[in-house]
SENU-109095 format. One record per residue (C-alpha): residue in one letter; x, y, z. Coordinates in steps of 0.25 Angstrom, whole numbers, padded with zeros to 4 digits, always signed. Example, Ala and Ser with C-alpha at 12.3 -4.5 7.8 and 13.67 -1.06 7.14 Angstrom:
A+0049-0018+0031 S+0055-0004+0029 
! end
This chain:
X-0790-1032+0166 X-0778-1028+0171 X-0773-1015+0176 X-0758-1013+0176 X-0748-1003+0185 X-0732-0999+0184 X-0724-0999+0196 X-0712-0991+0191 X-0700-0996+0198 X-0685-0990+0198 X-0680-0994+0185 X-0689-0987+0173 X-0692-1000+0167 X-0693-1009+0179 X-0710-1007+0180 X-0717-1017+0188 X-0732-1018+0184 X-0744-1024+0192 X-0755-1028+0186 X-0770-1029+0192 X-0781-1037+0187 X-0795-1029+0187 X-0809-1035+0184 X-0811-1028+0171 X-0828-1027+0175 X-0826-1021+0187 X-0817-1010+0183 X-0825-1005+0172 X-0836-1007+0180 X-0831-1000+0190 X-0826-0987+0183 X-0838-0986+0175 X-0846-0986+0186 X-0837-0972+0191 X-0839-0968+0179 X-0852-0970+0180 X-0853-0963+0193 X-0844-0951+0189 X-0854-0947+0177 X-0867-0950+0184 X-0864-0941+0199 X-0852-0932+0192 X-0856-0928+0178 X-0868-0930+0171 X-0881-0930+0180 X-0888-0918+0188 X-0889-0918+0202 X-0905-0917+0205 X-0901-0905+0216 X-0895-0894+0208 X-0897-0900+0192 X-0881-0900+0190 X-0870-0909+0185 X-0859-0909+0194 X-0852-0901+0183 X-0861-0891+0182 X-0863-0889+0198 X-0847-0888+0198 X-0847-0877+0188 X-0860-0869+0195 X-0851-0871+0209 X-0836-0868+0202 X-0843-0853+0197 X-0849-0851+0209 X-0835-0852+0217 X-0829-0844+0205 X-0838-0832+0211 X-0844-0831+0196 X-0859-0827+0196 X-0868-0820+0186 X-0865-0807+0190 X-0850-0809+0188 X-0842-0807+0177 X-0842-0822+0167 X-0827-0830+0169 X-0822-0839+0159 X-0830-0854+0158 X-0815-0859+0159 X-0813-0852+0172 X-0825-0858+0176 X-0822-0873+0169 X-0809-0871+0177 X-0816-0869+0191 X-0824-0880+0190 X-0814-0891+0181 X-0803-0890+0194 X-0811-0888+0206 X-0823-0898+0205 X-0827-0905+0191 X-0816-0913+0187 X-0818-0915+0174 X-0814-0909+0161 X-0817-0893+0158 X-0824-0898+0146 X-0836-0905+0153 X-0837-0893+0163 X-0838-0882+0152 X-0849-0889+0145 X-0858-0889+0158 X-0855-0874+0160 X-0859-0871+0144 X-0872-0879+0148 X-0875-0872+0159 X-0873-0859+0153 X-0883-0862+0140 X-0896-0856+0141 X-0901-0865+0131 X-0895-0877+0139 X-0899-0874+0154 X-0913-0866+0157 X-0907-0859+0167 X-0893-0858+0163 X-0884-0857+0174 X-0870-0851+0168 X-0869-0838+0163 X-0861-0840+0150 X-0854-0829+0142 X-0848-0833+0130 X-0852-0845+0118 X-0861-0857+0126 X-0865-0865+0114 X-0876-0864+0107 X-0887-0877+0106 X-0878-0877+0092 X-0863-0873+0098 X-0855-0877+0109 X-0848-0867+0117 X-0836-0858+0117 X-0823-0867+0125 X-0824-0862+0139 X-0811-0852+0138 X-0821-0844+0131 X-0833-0842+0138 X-0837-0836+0151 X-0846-0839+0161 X-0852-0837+0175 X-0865-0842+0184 X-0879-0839+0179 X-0888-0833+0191 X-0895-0848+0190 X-0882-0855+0193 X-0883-0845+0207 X-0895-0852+0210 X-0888-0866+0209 X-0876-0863+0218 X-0884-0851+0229 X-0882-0855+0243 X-0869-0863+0239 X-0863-0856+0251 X-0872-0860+0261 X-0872-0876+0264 X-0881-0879+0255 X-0877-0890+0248 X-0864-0902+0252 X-0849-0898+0244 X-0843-0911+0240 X-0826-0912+0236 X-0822-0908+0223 X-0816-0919+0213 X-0802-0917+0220 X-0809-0915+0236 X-0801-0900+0236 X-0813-0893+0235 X-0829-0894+0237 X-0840-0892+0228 X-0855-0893+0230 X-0863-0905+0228 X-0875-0898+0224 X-0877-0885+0220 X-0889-0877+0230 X-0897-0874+0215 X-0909-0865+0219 X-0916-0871+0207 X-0920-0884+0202 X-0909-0883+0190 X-0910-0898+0187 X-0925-0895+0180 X-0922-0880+0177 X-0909-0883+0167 X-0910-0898+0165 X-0900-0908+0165 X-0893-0918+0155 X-0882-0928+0157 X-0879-0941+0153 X-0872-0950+0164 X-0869-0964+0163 X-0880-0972+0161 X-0891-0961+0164 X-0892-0947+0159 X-0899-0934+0162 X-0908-0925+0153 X-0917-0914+0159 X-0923-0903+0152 X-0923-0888+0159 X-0935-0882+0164 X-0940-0868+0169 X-0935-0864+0182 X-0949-0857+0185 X-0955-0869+0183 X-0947-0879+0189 X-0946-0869+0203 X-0961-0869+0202 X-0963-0885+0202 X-0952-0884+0213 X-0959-0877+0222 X-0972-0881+0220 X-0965-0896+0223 X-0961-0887+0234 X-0976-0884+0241 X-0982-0895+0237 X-0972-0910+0239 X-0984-0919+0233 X-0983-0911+0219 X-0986-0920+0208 X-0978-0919+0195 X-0991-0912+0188 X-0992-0903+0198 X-0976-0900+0196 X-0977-0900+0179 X-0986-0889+0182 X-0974-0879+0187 X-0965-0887+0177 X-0975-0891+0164 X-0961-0896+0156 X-0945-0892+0154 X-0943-0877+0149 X-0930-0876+0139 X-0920-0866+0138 X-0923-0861+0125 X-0940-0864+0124 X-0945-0873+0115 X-0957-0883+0115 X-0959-0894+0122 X-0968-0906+0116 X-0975-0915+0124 X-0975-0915+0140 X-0978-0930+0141 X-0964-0933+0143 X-0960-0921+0153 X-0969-0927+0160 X-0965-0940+0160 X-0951-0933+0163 X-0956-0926+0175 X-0964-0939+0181 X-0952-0948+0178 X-0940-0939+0175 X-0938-0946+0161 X-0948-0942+0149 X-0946-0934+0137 X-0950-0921+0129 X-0950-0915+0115 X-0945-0901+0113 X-0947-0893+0100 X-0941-0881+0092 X-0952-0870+0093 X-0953-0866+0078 X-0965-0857+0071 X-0967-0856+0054 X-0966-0843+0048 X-0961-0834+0037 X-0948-0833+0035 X-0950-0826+0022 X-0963-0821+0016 X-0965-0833+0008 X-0957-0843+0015 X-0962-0850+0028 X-0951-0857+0039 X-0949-0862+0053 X-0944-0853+0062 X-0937-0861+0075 X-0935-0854+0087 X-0934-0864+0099 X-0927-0877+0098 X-0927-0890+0107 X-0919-0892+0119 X-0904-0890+0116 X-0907-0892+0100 X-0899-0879+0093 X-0904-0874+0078 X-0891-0880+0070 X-0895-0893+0074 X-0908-0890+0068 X-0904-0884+0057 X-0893-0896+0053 X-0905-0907+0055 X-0913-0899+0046 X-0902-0898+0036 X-0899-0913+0037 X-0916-0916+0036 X-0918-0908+0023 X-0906-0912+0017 X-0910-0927+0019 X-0923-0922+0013 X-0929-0928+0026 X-0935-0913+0029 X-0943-0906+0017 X-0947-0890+0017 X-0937-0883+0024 X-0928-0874+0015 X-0920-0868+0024 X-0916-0864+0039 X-0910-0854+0045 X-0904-0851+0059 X-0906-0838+0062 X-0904-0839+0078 X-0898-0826+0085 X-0897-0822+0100 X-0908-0811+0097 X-0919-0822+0090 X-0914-0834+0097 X-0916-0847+0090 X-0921-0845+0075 X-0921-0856+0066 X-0929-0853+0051 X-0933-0864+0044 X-0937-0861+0031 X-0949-0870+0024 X-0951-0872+0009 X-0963-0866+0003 X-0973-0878+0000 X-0969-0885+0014 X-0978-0885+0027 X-0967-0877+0037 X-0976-0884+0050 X-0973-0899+0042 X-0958-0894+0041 X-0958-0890+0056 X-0962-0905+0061 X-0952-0911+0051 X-0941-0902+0059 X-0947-0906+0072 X-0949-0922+0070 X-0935-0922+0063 X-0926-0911+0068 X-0921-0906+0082 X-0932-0897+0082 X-0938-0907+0091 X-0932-0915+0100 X-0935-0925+0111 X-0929-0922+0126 X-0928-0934+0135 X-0929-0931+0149 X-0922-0939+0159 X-0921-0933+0174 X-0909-0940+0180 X-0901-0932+0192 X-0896-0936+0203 X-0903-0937+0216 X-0896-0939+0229 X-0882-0943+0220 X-0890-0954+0212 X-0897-0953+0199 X-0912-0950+0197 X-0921-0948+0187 X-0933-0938+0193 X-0944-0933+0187 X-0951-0918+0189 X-0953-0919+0204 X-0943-0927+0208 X-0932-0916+0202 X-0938-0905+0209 X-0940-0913+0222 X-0924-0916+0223 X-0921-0901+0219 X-0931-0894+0230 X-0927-0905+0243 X-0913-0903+0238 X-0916-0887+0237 X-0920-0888+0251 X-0909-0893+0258 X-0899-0883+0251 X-0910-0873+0258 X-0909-0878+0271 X-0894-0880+0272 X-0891-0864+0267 X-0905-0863+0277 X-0895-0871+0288 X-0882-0864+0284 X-0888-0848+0285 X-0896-0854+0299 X-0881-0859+0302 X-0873-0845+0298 X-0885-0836+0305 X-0883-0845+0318 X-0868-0841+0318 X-0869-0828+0315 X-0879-0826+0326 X-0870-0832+0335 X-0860-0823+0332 X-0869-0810+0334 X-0874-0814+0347 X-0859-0813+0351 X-0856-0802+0345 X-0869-0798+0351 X-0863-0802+0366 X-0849-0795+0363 X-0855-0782+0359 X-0864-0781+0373 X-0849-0782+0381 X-0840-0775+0370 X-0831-0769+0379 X-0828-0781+0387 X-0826-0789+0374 X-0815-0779+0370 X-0808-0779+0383 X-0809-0794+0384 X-0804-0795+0370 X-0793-0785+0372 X-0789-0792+0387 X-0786-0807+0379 X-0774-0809+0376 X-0776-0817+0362 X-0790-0821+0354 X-0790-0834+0359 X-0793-0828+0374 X-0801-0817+0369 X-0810-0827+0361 X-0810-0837+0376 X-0814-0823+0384 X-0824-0819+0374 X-0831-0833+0377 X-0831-0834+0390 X-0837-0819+0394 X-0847-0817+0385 X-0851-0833+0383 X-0848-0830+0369 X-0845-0843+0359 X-0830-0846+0352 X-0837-0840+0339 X-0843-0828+0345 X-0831-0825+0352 X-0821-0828+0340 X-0830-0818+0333 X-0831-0807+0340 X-0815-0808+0342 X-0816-0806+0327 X-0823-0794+0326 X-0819-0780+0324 X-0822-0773+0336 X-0830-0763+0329 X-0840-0772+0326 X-0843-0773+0341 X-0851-0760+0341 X-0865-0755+0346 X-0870-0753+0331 X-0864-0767+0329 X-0872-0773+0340 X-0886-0768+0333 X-0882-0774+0321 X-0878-0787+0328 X-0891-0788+0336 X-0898-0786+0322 X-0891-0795+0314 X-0893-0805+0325 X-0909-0803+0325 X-0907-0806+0309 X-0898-0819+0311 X-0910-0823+0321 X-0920-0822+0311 X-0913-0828+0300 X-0909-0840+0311 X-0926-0841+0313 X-0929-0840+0299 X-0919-0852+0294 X-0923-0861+0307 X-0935-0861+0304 X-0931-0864+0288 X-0925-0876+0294 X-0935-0881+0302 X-0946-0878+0293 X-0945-0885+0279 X-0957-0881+0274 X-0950-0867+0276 X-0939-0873+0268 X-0943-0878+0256 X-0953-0865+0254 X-0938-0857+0255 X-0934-0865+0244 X-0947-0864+0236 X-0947-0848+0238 X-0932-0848+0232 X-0936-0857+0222 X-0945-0847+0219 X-0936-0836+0220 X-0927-0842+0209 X-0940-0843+0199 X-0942-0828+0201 X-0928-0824+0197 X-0923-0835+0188 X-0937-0841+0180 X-0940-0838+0166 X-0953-0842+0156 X-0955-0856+0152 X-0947-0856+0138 X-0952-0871+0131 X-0967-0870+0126 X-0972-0885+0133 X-0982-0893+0121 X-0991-0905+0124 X-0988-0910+0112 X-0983-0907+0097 X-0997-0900+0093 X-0998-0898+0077 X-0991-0891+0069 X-0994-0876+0067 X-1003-0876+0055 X-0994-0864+0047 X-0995-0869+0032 X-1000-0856+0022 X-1012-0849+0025 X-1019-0856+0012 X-1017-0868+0018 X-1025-0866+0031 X-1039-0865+0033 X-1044-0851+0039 X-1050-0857+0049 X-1054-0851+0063 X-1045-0853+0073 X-1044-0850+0088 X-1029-0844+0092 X-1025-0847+0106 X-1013-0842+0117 X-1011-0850+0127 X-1005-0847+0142 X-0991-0852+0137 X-0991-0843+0126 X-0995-0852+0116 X-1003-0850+0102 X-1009-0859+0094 X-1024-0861+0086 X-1036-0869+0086 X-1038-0878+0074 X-1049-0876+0064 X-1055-0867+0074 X-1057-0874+0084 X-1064-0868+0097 X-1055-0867+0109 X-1064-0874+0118 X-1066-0875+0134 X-1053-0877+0138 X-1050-0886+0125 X-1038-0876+0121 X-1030-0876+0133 X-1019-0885+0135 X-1017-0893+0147 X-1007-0884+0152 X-1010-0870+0146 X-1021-0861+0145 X-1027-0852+0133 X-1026-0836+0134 X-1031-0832+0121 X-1039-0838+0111 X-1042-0830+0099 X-1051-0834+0086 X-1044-0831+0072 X-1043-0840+0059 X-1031-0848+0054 X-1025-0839+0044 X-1028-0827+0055 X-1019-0819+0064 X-1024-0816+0080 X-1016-0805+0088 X-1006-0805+0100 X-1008-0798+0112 X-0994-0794+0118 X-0990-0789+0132 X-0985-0776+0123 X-0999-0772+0118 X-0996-0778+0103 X-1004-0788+0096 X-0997-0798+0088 X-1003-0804+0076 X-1003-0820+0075 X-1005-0829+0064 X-1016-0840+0069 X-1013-0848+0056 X-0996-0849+0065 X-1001-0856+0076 X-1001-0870+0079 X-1016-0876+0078 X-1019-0883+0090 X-1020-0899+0089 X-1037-0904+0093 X-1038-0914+0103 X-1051-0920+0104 X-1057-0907+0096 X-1052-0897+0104 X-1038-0889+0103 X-1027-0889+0113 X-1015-0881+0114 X-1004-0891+0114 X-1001-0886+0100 X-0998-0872+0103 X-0984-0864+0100 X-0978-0855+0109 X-0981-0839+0106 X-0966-0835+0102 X-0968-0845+0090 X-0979-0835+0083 X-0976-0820+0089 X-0961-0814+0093 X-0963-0806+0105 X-0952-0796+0112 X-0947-0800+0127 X-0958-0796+0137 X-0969-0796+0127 X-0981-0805+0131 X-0992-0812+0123 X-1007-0809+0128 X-1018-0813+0122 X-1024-0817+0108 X-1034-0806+0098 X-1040-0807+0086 X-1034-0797+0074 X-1048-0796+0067 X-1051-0782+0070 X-1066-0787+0075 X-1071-0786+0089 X-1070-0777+0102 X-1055-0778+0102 X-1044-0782+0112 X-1044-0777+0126 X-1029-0776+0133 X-1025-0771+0146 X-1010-0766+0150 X-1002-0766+0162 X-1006-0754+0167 X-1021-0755+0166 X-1024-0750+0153 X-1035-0758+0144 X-1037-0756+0130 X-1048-0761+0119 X-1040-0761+0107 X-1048-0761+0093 X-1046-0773+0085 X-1042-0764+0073 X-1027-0772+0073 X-1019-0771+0058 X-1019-0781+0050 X-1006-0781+0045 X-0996-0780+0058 X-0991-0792+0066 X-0990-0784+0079 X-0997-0772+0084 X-0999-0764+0096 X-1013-0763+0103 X-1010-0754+0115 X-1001-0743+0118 X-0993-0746+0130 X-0988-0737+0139 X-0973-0739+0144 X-0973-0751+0155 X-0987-0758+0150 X-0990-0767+0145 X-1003-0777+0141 X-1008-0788+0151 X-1020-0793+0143 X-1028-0792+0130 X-1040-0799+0128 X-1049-0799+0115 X-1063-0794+0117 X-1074-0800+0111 X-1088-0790+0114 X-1082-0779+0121 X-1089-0780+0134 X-1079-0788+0139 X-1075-0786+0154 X-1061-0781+0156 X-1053-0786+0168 X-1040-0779+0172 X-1031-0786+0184 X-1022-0778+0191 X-1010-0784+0199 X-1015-0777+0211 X-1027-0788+0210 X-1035-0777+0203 X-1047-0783+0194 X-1055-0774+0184 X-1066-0776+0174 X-1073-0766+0166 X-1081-0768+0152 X-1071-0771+0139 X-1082-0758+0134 X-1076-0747+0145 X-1065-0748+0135 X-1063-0739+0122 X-1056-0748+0112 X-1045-0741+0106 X-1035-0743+0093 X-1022-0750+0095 X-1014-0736+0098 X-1022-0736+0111 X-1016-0737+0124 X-1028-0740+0132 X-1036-0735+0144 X-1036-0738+0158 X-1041-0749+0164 X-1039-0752+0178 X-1033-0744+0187 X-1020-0749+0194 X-1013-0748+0207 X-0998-0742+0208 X-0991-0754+0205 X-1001-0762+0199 X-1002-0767+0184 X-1014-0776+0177 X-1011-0789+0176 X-1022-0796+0169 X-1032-0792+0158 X-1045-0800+0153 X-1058-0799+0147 X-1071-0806+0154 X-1085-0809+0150 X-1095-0804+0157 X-1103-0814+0154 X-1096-0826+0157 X-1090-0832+0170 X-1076-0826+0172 X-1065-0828+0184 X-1053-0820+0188 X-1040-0828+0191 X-1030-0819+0199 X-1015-0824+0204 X-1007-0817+0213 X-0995-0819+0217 X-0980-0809+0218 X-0979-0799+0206 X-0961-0801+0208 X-0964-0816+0205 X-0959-0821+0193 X-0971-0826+0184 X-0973-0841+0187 X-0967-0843+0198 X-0977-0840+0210 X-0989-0846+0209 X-0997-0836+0217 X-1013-0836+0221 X-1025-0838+0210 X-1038-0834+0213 X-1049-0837+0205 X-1061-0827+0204 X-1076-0825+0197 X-1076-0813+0189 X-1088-0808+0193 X-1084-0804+0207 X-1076-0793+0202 X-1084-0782+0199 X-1080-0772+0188 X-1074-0759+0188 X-1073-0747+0180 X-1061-0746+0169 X-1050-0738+0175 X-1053-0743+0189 X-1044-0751+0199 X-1056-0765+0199 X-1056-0773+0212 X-1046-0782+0219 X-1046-0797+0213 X-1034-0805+0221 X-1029-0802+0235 X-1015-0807+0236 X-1010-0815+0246 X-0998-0813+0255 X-0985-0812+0245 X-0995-0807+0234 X-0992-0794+0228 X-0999-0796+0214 X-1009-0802+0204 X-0998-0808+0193 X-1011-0815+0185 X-1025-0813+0184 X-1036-0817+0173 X-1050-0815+0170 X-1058-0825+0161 X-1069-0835+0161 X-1069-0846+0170 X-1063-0855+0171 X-1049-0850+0173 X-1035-0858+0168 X-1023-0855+0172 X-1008-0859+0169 X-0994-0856+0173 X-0983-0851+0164 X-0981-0863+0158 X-0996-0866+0155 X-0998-0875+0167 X-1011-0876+0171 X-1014-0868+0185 X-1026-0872+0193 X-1035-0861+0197 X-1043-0861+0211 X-1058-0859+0211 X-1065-0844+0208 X-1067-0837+0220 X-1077-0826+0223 X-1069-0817+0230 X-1063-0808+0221 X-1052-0801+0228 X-1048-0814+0237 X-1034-0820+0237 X-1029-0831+0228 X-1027-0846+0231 X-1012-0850+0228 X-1012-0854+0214 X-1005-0870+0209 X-0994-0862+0199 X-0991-0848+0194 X-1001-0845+0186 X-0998-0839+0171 X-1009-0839+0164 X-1026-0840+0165 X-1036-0841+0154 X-1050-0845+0154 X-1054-0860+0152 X-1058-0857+0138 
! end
């Protein structure tokens, strides 16, 4: 190849041109490999620290020295675009506006980290040009650039070396698992699912106590990925394989339920979709299915989305077709299934990784502590100076009179300083200091604030020595603010994890089922579903490897079973609704479950209980409030209502616990969560019509509230499983202590009584936050239906607990 140059010489066509031969392989070769480099380091793969794309770590650090935060007023995206696009990124404003739109869409990122006002996109539309939106930080994007201020991280030149911009942000949180990543470089790509911040932070610091974890030991903090807008996750073989490996794969599918869209008309309602998958897209491969005649029985479908409802997408059935048949149609040949490949490339120490479960957190928590101990260095450094400058204030103040006259006697600043040195031994920096004073500073009242503020820049210099030198003291500072950031910034698990596909529910007409006897369950993670043919739960058959059963309740297929609420209603379920449990080797598990919310519409702050039988036979339900009341209810429920209350609640209470009787001589225990335990006779109580408000039933200290209701057997071997731990923690993210304990060392108590202690709490225990009593042997789970283990009973009833393996959520009886 040859390259060719102009040399311009006086007269306009008198051009002299010198030409160069290059090897034609090794400039492309060359300039590919630049480019290469350029998109691999500068655009498109995460940095293993702080999770971001040197785009969207620019646009973090460029708002950030705008002075926007959340509790600012928003600024135009453009302003912002503008910031970044001439200080540090130097590419085009259209690439930078795309990465701010992402970070702002709360279907996109899990824990979004821009504050958007204005139109973002939907998962359908792409967003308003930039001129018209606003923007400003989220309080995550905080977290990611705190402590920016205090050496905590290196500052590289900008593209034109006028300014610096961080390498790395600080990030307080593991962003890179928490909101996921995708990029596609040059030759290698990235594609990381989020997950839940409480989660990941618990994994985090349990890697954090114990080095030698194990990947099972850490799946139990982080079971699978957690998606912005919930959904089902089908099969955990290949999160797995993802976590061991950091490459493996998962299915995610719509969460969808069949019912009535008119009285004689049946359809499939949609209220969740896959990863990223928006409802037209849905509804155009729908379209496109039934038009090709490739799709049969669907005669309509409707988008009836809002921002009240959320996602609903009505899919109408003809009559004559199964709907459930229809439903795995749209799953095996529309988006309402899809695969998500997971592929964990970042970089690591500037090169290109590909890092599995442990590996990600292990990069984030050793480059979490050495951001700790350099702002640990740098307040050590600050507080040293300051204290050198009090201790000469300090010297001054003793001698302020000379000070003055010395001062006044030089003839410029220069000699002042030299003077001011050489008489009270004072250093060139305490000396220029003091010269810079205001000289009503140097007063008697002065001095007692100096000598107290010296006594506190002591302490803080002891305090961060010895985080220095100690790194066991370290890493449990990062641990606690680890913690810290759960508490204030963690919410619920929203994807419902499945083992596998499980059948479909069995929802054809009535005439068409058998009436058989069925056994309704709920499990710890709030899922429903029904025994086939009426098959017996079993020891322990019912449970699912990571869950545990609360209620199980006997009713037939075509039968309805009642709702327990937090509220005090029962809400009536249809059996012949849920998903029939597949049988493995005779006995049924719970992998074929659906989540709650697919059967029953509950308001914000409502809470599902317990399981009953609407038969109107038998002693009844028994419930317990808040407050310490208890109530027998007569089973005298109507027949022709969906919802009802049970209980009369007084303003602020509310029900802990309902448990259906069987005989009536049923020991009652009431827990308090001043570890107060009382039992007394199911008979001491009157049963009372549904309008009742109930009577008292243990007696509680100021301050105190019942956390725990449950009916015993007399007659059977029973425990008490108690968990203490900090009533201002946020649910799920302290693991507390656990004790174990034989029911029969708590003697019982009148009703109306205070009962007898059952826990002692340990130092930075102020309250029981879980307690259960049931037939041994006890299983436990967390939030996310993890299995916890339990310690052996213990005979001493009011002992202290043992630290327990996770935050426990959930225990029920090893049925």
């Amino acid at each position: 190849m040859a390259r060719r140059t102009r040399t311009s010489g006086p007269d306009l066509f008198d051009v002299e041109e010198k030409i160069i031969d290059v090897d034609v392989q090794e400039e492309m070769q060359g300039a590919f490999l630049e480019y290469a480099y350029s998109v691999i380091y500068s655009r498109a793969l995460p940095d293993a620290r702080d999770g971001l794309k040197p785009v969207q770590r620019r646009i973090l650090y460029g708002m950030n020295e705008l002075g926007l935060r959340p509790d600012r007023p928003h600024v135009k995206s453009s302003r912002v675009v503008g910031e970044v696009m001439g200080k540090y990124h130097p590419h085009g404003d259209g690439a930078i506006y795309d990465a701010l739109v992402r970070m702002a869409q709360p279907f996109t990122m899990r824990l979004p980290l821009v504050d958007g006002h204005g139109n973002f996109g939907s998962l359908d539309d792409g967003p308003a040009a930039s001129r018209y939106t606003e923007a400003r930080p989220a309080p995550a994007a905080l977290l990611m650039t705190t402590s920016l201020a205090e050496d905590t991280v290196d500052y590289v030149p900008n593209y034109d070396d006028q300014l610096f911009q961080p390498d790395v942000l600080p990030a307080a949180f593991p962003n890179l698992l928490v909101n996921g990543a995708s990029g596609i470089a040059v030759g290698m790509a990235t594609n990381m699912p989020p997950h839940n911040l409480t989660e990941v932070i618990g994994a985090a610091r349990h890697l954090i106590a114990h080095p030698e974890a194990t990947l099972d030991d850490l799946m139990r903090f982080v079971p699978g990925p957690d998606l912005p807008l919930g959904g089902r996750i089908v099969g955990l073989d290949g999160i797995r394989d993802a976590y061991e490996t950091g490459r493996g794969s998962f299915r995610t599918r719509a969460t969808a339920r069949v019912e009535n869209v008119t009285p004689r008309k049946k359809g499939i309602v949609v209220t969740e979709l896959p990863y990223l998958v928006g409802p037209e897209k849905v509804i155009e491969k729908v379209k496109q299915l039934v038009q090709s005649k490739k799709l049969q029985g669907i005669s309509d479908i409707n988008d009836l989305t809002d921002r009240s409802k959320g996602l609903h997408l009505v899919i109408e059935i003809k009559n004559g077709f199964n709907p459930e048949a229809v439903l795995e149609k749209l799953y095996k040949l529309t988006p309402m299934e899809e695969s998500f490949g997971i592929n964990n490339v970042a970089l690591v120490d500037g090169q290109p990784r590909t890092l599995g479960l442990k590996g990600l957190l292990q990069v984030y928590l050793d480059f979490r502590t050495q951001v700790v101990r350099r702002r640990t260095q740098h307040r050590l450094d600050r507080r040293r100076d300051r204290l050198h400058l009090v201790e000469g204030l300090l010297i001054a103040i003793l001698d302020i009179d000379e000070v003055i006259q010395l001062i006044r006697g030089s003839d410029d600043a220069a000699t002042a300083r030299d003077r001011l040195m050489q008489v009270f031994d004072l250093t060139e920096v305490q000396a220029g200091y003091i010269l810079d004073l205001q000289l009503r500073r140097l007063t008697k009242f002065s001095r007692i604030e100096l000598e107290a503020e010296r006594d506190e820049l002591q302490r803080e210099i002891e305090r961060l020595t010895a985080l220095l030198e100690d790194e066991r003291l370290l890493r449990e500072l990062v641990s606690d603010e680890l913690a810290e950031v759960a508490r204030e910034h963690g919410t619920p698990r929203r994807t419902v994890l499945l083992e596998s596909a499980g059948a479909p529910a069995a929802t054809s007409t009535p005439l068409e089922v058998p009436d058989d006897p069925t056994l309704v369950l709920l499990s710890s993670t709030g899922l429903l579903a029904r025994t086939p043919n009426g098959d017996p739960l079993g020891s322990g058959g019912a449970r699912r490897k990571h869950d545990v059963v609360t209620s199980a309740v006997p009713t037939t297929a075509r039968g309805h079973v009642g709702l327990l609420t937090s509220a005090g209603r029962l809400v009536r379920v249809s059996a012949l609704e849920l998903p029939t449990l597949p049988a493995t080797n005779g006995q049924p598990t719970l992998s074929g479950g659906a989540p709650l919310a697919a059967f029953v519409d509950l308001p914000a702050g409502e809470e599902p209980l317990a399981l009953c039988r609407l038969t109107g036979e038998g002693p009844g339900l028994a419930l317990a409030t808040r407050q310490g009341v208890v109530k027998r209810v007569n089973p005298d429920y109507p027949a022709n209502r969906d919802g009802f209350e049970v209980i009369s609640l007084k303003d602020g209470d509310r029900v802990v616990g309902a448990v259906e009787l069987t005989t009536g001589e049923e020991e009652l225990v009431m827990v308090s969560s001043d570890a107060q335990l009382l039992h007394f006779s199911a008979s001491l109580v009157r049963p009372q019509g549904r309008s009742g408000s109930g009577v008292a039933g243990i007696k509680l200290a100021p301050g105190a509230q019942v956390v725990a209701f449950h009916t015993v057997d007399p007659a059977a071997e029973n425990v008490v499983v108690t968990v203490a731990g900090t009533a201002s923690a946020l649910p799920g993210t302290e693991a507390g202590s656990v004790k174990v304990t034989p029911f029969g060392e708590y003697p019982a108590k009148g009703r109306g009584t205070g009962g007898v202690r059952c826990h002692r709490f340990l130092r930075g225990e102020d309250a029981l936050v879980l307690a259960w009593a049931g037939p041994a042997p006890a299983l436990a789970a967390s939030a996310n239906g993890v299995p916890v283990d339990l310690p052996d009973a213990t005979g001493r009833r009011d002992g202290s607990g043992t630290p327990a393996a996770a935050p426990i959520a959930r225990v029920a009886g090893g049925r």
